[in-house]
N, C-alpha and C positions, 0 to 999 in steps of 0.2 A: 288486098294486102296480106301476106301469107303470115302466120302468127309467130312471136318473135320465140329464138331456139328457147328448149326447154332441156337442157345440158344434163348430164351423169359424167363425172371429170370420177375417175377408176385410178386411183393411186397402186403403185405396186413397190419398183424397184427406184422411186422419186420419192421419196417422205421428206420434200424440203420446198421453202417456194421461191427459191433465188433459182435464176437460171433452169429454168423448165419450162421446155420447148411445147411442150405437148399442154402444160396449162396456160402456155400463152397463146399455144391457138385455140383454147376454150373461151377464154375470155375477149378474143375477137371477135368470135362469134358474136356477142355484145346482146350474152344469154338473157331471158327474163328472169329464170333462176338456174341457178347452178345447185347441184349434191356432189359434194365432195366423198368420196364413199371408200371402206376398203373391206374386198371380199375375203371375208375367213377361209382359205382354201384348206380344205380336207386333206389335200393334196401335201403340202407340207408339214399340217397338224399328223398325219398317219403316217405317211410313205415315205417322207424327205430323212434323213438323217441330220436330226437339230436337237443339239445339246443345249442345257439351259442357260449357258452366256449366251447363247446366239438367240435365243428367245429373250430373255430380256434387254439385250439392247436392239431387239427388234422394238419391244414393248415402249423401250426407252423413246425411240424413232417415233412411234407410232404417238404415244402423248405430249413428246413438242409439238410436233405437226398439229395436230388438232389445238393444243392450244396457240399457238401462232394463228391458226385459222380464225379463230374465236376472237383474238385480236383485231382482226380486219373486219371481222362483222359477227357482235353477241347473238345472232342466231344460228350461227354456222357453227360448225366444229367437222370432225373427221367423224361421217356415220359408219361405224363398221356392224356389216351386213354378216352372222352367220350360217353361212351357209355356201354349199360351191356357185362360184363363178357363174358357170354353164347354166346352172339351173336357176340361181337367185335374179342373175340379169332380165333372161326372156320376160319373166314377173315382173320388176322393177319398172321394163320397160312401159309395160300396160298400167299400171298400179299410178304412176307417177306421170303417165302423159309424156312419154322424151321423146322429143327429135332427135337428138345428138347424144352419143356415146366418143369420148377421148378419153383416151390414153396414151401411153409412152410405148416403144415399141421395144422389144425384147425379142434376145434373139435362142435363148435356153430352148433345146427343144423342147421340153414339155412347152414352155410359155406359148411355142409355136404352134402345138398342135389346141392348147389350149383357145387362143386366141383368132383361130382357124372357124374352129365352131363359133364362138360368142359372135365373131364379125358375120355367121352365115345364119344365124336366128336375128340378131340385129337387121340385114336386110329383107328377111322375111315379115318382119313386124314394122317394116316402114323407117327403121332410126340408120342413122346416116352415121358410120363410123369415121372418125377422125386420131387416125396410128400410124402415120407418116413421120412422124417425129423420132429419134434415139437424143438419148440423151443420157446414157450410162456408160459410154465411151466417147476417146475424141474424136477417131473417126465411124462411122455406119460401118457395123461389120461385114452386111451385104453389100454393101459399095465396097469395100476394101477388096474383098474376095473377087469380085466382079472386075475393079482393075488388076488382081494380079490372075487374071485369065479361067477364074472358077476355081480355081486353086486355094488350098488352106496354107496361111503364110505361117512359113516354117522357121523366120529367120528375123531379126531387126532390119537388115537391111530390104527385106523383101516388103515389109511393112512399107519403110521408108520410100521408095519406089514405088509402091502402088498411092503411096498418098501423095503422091508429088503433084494431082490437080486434084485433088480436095481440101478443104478448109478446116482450121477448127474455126468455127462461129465464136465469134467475140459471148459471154455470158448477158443474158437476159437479166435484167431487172427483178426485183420480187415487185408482185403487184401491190398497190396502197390500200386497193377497197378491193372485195368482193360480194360478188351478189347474195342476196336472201336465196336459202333452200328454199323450195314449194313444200306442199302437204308433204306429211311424210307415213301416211295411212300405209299398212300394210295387209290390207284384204286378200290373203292367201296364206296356201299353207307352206311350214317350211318344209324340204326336203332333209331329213335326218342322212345325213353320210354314214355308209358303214365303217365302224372305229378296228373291224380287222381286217387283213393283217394289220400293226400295229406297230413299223418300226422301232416308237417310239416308247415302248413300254419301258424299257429298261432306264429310260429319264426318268419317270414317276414312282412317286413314294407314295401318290392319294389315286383318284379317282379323274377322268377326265371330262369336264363338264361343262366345255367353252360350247355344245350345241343345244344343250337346254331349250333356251329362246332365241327366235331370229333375230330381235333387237338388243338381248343382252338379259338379263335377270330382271332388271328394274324398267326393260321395255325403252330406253335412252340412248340405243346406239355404242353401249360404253363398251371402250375399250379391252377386252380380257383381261385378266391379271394371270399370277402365274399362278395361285391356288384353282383358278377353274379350270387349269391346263392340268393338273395334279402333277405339275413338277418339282424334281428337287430343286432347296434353291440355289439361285447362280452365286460365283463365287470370284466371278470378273470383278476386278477394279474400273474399268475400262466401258466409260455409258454412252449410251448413244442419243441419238437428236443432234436436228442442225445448228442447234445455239451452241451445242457444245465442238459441234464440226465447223464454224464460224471461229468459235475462238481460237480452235488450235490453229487453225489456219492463220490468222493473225496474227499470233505465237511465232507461227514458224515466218514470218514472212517479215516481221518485226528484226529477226534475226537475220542478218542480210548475208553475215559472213558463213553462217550455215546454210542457207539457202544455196548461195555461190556456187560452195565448194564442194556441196554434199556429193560425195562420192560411195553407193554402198556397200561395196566392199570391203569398203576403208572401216567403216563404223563394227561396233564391236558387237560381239553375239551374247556377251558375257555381262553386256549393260539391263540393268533393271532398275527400276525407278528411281529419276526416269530412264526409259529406253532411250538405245542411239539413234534410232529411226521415227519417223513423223507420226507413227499408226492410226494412220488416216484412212487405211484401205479398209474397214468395215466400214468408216462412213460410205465411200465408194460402192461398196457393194448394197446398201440399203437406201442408197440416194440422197441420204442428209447432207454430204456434201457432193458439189459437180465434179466432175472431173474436171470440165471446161476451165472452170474458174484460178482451180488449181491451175492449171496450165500459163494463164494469161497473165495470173498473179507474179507465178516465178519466173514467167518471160520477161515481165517488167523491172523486175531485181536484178537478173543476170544479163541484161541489158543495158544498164546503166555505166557508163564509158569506163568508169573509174571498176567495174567489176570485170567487165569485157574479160581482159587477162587471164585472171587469177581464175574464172570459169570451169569448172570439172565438162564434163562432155558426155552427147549419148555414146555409150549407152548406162554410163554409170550415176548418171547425172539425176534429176527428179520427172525432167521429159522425159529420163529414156525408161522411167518403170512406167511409167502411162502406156509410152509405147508397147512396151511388155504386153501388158495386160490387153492393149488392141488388138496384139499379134495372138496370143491365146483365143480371146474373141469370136477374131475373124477365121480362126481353124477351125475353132465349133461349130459357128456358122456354115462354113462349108460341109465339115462331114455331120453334124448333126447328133444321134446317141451315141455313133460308133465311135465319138472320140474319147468317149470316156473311158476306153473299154482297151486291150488287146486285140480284143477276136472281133475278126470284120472291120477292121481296123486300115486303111493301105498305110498309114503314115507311120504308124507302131511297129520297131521290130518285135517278131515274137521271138519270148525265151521262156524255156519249160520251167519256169519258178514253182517252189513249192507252194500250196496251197492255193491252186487254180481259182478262177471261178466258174462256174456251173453257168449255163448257157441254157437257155429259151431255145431251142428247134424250129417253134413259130418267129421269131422276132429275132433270131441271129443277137437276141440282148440280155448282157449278164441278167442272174434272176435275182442276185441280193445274198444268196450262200455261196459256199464252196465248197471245194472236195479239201478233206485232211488228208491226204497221203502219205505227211511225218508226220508221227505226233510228235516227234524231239520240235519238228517247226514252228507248229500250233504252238506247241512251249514255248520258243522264243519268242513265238509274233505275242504270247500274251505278258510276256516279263516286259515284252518293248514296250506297249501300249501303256501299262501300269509302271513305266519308271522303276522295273525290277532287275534290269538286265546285269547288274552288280560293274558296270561301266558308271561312275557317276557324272559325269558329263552329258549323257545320254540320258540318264537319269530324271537328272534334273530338267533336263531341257521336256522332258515326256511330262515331269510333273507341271512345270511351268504351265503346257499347254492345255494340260485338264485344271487345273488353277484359272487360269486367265483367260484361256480361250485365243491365247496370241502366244507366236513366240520370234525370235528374228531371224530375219530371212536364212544367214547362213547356220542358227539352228536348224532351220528347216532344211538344208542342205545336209547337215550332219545326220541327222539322226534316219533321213530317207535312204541315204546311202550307206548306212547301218544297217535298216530291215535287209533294204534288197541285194544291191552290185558288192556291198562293203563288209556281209558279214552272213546274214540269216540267208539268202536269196529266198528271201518269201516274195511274192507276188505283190507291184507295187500296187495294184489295186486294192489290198487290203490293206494297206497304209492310210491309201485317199479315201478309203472308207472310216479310217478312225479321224483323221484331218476334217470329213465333213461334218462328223458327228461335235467336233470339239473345239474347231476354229469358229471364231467371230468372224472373220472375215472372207469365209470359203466362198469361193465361186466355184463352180462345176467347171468352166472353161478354164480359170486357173489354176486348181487343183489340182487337175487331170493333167494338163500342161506341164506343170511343175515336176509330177511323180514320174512323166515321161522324160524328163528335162535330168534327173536326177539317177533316176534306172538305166540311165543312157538305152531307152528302147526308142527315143524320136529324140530331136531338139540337138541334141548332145550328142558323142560319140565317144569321150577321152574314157572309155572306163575302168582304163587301167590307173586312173588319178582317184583312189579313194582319199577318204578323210580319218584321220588317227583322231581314235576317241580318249587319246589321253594326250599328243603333244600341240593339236589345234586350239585346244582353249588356254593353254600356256601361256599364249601371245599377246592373249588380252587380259589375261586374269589369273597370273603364276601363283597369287594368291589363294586363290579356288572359293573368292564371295560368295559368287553365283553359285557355286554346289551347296557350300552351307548353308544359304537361304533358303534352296528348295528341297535338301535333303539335310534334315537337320541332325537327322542320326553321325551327323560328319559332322557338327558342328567345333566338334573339338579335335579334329583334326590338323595335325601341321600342312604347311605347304609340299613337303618331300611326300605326301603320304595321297594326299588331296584325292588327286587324278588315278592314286594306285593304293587303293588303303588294304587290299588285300598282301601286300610287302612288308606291310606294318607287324612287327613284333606282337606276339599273343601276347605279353607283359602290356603293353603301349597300349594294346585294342581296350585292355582292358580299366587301364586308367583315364583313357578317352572316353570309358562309357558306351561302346559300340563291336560288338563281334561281326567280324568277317567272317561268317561262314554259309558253307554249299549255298542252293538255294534258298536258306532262310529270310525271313525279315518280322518285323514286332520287335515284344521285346523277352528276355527270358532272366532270372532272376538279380532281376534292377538295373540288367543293360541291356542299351536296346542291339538287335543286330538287322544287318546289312548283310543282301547275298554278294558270294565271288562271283566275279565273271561267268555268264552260262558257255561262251567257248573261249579258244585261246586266238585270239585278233588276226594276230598276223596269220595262222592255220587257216583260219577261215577268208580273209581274204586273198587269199592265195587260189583257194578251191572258185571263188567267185569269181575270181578274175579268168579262170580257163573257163569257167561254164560258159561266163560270157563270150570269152574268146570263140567259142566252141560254135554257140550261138550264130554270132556274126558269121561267123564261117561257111552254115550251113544257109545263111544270109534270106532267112524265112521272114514275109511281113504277114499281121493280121490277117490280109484278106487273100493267103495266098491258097489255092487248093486244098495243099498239103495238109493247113492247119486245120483247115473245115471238115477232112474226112478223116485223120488222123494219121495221115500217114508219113506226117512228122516224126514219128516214132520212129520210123526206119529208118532216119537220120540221124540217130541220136543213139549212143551205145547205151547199153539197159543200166550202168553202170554209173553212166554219167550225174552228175548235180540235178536234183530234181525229178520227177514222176516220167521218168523217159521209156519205163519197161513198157512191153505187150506193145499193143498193135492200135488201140481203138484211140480215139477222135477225144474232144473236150466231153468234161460230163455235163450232161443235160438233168434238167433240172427232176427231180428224182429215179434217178439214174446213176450206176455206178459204172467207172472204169476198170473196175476189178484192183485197182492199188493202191486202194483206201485200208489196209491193214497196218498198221503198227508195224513197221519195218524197222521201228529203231528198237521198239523194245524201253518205250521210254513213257512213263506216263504223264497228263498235263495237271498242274496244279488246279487246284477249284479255286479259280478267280472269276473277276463279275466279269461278262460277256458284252460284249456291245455292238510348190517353193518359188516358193519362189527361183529363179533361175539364180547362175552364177553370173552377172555380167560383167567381171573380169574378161570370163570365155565368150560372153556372146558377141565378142569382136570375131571371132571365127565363125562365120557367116550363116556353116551350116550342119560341118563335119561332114559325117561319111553318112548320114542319116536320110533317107526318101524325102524328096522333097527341100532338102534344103539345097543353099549356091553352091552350083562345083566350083571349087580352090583348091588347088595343088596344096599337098598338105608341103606346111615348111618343118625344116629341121628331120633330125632324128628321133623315132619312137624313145618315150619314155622306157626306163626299165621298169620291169613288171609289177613289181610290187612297189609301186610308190605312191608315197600321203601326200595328203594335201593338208599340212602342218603348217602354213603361213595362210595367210589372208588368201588362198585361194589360185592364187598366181605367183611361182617360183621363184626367187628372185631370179635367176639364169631365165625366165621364160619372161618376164615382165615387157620386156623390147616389144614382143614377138605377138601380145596382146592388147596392147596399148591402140 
């Protein structure tokens, strides 16, 4: 009789026990004991880009779970283990006697390549892996890409067709009991990770001290907090754990007439507490809640005969951002690093935006810097990031985001299409470089997704439809709440002024308590001031719209020759928008292109260093973008310079996207 399993159940992107596939086939096994474990990875502690909202409602995640755990049996909890993955498991294995290692299965490629090795020391040491299971979308990303022919789905509708015989699984039960952990001796020694490089330094105000001890300071498994991470602290309203992604869910489901109807582009960007949207999507992305669940929840609302009708529809609907997020997914899935990226890209149009990134030569993969080629750009990308750009609208929405760590969707549309197609043409990778550092709920495959979705370089093509940073938020809020709450220097501002407080009377400014001028901000004798505008809007998207134009024209994708050897250049007048002079290739990673000089003649201030899609438009299949549905395009091109001043969709275009 062979001795009964001896289980290690490896939490990751699940910190919840309702509907979790991969601990329900742990617990099939019908283990003698189970260790419910989670690996401190180095990997994210050093290298990942994580602000301290995103750590503590990891933290948050991380202390439900263990206490739920502890509920279903007072010797259990959540042991977290520090030390990497790779090297803490092999040990574990031995130390602990395990037959079986599960987990969930992820498709991120680091997780991939990560999980590559652990499953091939796992077979070397005898323990039998069990990661057949997804359970962080509705459908398997590999499965999805595999029905739409190997291909990364570019579209809703390409989604919708490859899942047309696959399932979402009804949600799984939380279990009632769980088994006793075995010994928990740890007879070895830990492996110290090296702390540099150190993405993360610029989060911390102390010392980082989460590797101390493998078991934790007091030798107990505990949890980290944020002083042993030496981080600043968070300043999210916004907690995480499944009790609390439990409730809202019940919240929102309770609410039948918004569930129904939810339409989000209908909802407003200008709403704050509460928000117009569910923001459930960090629970999502940390596992405290399923998606599954979600899913079956609001099938069962918008099903009920008396809603049938009155139904909003994918792609606008609460299915169709699931969907979304599949179709992001399943693209990374397929192309793997390169999707995150421009360069080596096939799906990414390339366009020479300012302030490139710097390219690995071994690994065809950005390195984490980049080349400044304007310093007027570097100026903008840093007034953008810090909510300086004297646009308050923009503003605000920048500050929301290092505030809370969230902001709404069509903020995230606005202010993307600011940096890049709409204003600065900075490089949308250093956007989803400040997104990852500062969102709660970043994904790598959404992120990336989005800023491609929003740059019109994949996903999207209109990009002659940008967004006015002063008559878009009119619609929802002619009042300008939302600016005053997150820019308070405006707080005494009228509504004629709100959106354009630089118009305002030097008399006015100054009985407001607030100066409009140049790039200032603070305060100077007893008022505070506010910078003007760093360019003039419509100038600038004028300039973006031919770069782009320009771009398209010369109709270059990531992986195409041209861009590898540089002889993109020769396409492009030296003149053009963007680091277009000379002759040579991407720069590599210490390495210059020769057009890293101060060409504007502009210096950058000493500041600190550090979408969601439209689905209005994602009724338009594909646009003119690689890889998406060919559809004759309908209608007449937009003229050139035109906003996107309503909710997103014209009223003269509304038919034509519906």
């Amino acid at each position: 009789m062979s001795p009964k399993p001896r289980v290690i159940y490896w939490f990751r992107t699940d910190l919840r026990l309702h509907d979790s596939p991969a601990l329900h086939a742990a617990l099939q096994l019908k283990p003698e004991c189970l260790y419910p474990i989670w690996c401190w990875d180095p990997h994210y502690v050093y290298r990942a880009r994580v602000g301290p909202n995103r750590w503590q409602f990891l933290l948050d995640c991380m202390s439900d779970l263990s206490a739920s755990v502890s509920k279903l049996n007072k010797k259990s909890k959540l042991f977290v283990l520090r030390e990497a993955p790779q090297t803490v498991l092999p040990k574990l294995f031995k130390a602990w006697n395990i037959t079986h290692l599960v987990f969930e299965r992820d498709t991120d490629p680091y997780a991939k390549e990560r999980d590559a090795n652990v499953m091939n020391m796992a077979k070397k040491a005898g323990v039998e892996v069990v990661a057949a299971r997804h359970g962080r979308t509705l459908y398997d990303p590999d499965e999805l890409v595999k029905a739409h022919g190997g291909k990364p789905t570019m579209s809703i509708s390409q989604v919708q067709h490859a899942a047309e015989k696959l399932d979402v699984p009804k949600p799984l039960e939380p279990p009632k009991t769980l088994p006793d952990p075995g010994e928990l001796s740890l007879d070895f020694e830990q492996a110290q990770p090296p702390q540099h490089p150190d993405i993360n330094s610029i989060q911390r105000d102390g010392e980082e001290k989460s590797y101390l001890s493998l078991s934790g300071p007091n030798k107990d498994f505990a949890i980290p907090i944020m002083s042993e991470l030496g981080l600043k602290p968070a300043s999210t309203p916004h907690r995480g754990g499944e009790t609390n992604a439990l409730a809202a869910l019940n919240s929102l489901i309770a609410n039948e007439q918004y569930t129904t109807t939810f339409s989000k582009p209908e909802t407003a960007p200008t709403a704050f507490s509460p928000q117009s949207t569910t923001l459930l999507s960090p629970h999502h992305h940390f596992g405290s809640l399923s998606v599954r669940l979600l899913y079956w929840r609001v099938q069962e609302v918008i099903r009920k005969p008396e809603n049938k009708s009155k139904a909003s529809q994918i792609p606008t609907n609460l299915i169709g951002q699931l969907l979304f997020r599949d179709m992001y997914f399943a693209a990374q899935a397929a192309l793997g690093y390169s999707f995150a990226q421009t360069y080596n890209n096939p799906t990414a149009r390339f366009v020479p935006w300012h302030l490139p990134s710097k390219i690995d030569p071994e690994t065809n993969l950005v390195t984490g810097s980049y080349t400044i080629d304007s310093q007027k750009a570097e100026t903008w990308f840093q007034r953008w990031k810090f909510g300086r750009t004297g646009f308050p609208w923009i503003d605000a929405l920048m500050r929301q985001l290092r505030q809370e760590g969230w902001i709404h969707h069509l903020g995230r549309h606005a202010v993307a299409c600011f940096l890049t197609r709409g204003g600065a043409y900075v490089d949308w990778e250093r956007g989803a470089e400040v997104f990852e550092e500062w969102l709660i709920d970043h994904e790598t495959s959404c992120n990336s997704g989005n800023w491609q979705w929003l740059s019109c370089t994949a996903f999207y093509a209109q990009f002659y439809r940008c967004y006015s940073p002063i008559a878009f938020p009119k619609k929802t809020d002619p009042e300008g709440k939302f600016v005053k709450h997150f820019i308070p220097e405006l707080e005494n501002y009228p509504k004629k002024y709100i959106y354009e407080p630089w118009k305002a009377p030097i008399a006015d400014q100054k009985k407001w308590g607030c100066l409009i001028r140049g790039d200032d901000y603070g305060e100077e004798g007893g008022l505070k001031v506010y910078p003007k505008p760093m360019f003039e809007f419509n100038e600038r998207r004028g300039i973006c719209i031919e770069g782009l134009k320009n771009a398209y024209h010369v109709g270059l994708y990531g992986d195409d020759p041209k861009v590898k050897d540089g002889t993109w250049r020769k396409l492009f007048d030296d003149q053009a928008e963007g680091p277009t002079e000379g002759t040579q290739g991407p720069t590599t990673e210490g390495q210059t292109n020769g057009n890293e000089e101060n060409k504007d003649g502009v210096d950058t201030r000493d500041m600190d260093m550090g979408v969601d899609q439209d689905e209005g438009e994602a009724a338009h299949p594909g646009g003119e973008n690689r890889g998406g549905d060919k559809t004759p395009r309908r209608g007449k091109r937009k003229r050139e310079q035109e906003t996107l001043d309503g909710h997103f969709v014209s009223p003269r275009k509304k038919r034509d996207t519906a």
